[in-house]
N, C-alpha and C positions, 0 to 999 in steps of 0.2 A: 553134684551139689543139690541139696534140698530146694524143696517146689518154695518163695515165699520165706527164703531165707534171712530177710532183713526184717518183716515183721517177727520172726520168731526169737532175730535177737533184739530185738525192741522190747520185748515183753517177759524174756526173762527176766527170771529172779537170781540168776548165775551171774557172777563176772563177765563183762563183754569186754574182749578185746579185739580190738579192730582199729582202721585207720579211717573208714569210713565217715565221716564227721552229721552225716543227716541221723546215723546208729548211734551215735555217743549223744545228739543233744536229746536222743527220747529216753536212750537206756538206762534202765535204773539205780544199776551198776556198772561201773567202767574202770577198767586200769589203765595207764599210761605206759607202755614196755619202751615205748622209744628210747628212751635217756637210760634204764641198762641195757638194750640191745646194742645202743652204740658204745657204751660203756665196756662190752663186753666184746666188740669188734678193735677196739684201738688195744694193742699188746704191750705196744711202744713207742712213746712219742720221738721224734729226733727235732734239735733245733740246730740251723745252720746260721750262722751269724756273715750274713752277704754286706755286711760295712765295711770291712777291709779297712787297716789302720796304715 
């Protein structure tokens, strides 16, 4: 990993993705992946109905 790697993505002008939150409140630019990365981890939801009649 890079020398001084949080200030360099502090000061891009590139999309920063990261989870780091001290990175996201300076960075200029920022994406959010969380909500597709999960999005894209659930295949198939199952529901089980445990009320039993």
């Amino acid at each position: 990993m890079a020398d001084g790697i949080d200030r360099l993505l502090r000061a891009a002008a590139e999309i920063v993705v990261t989870s780091d939150s001290a990175i996201l409140n300076r960075a200029q630019r920022w994406a959010n992946l969380a909500p597709q990365v999960a999005a894209d981890a659930v295949l198939e939801l199952y529901v089980v109905d445990l009320g039993g009649d």
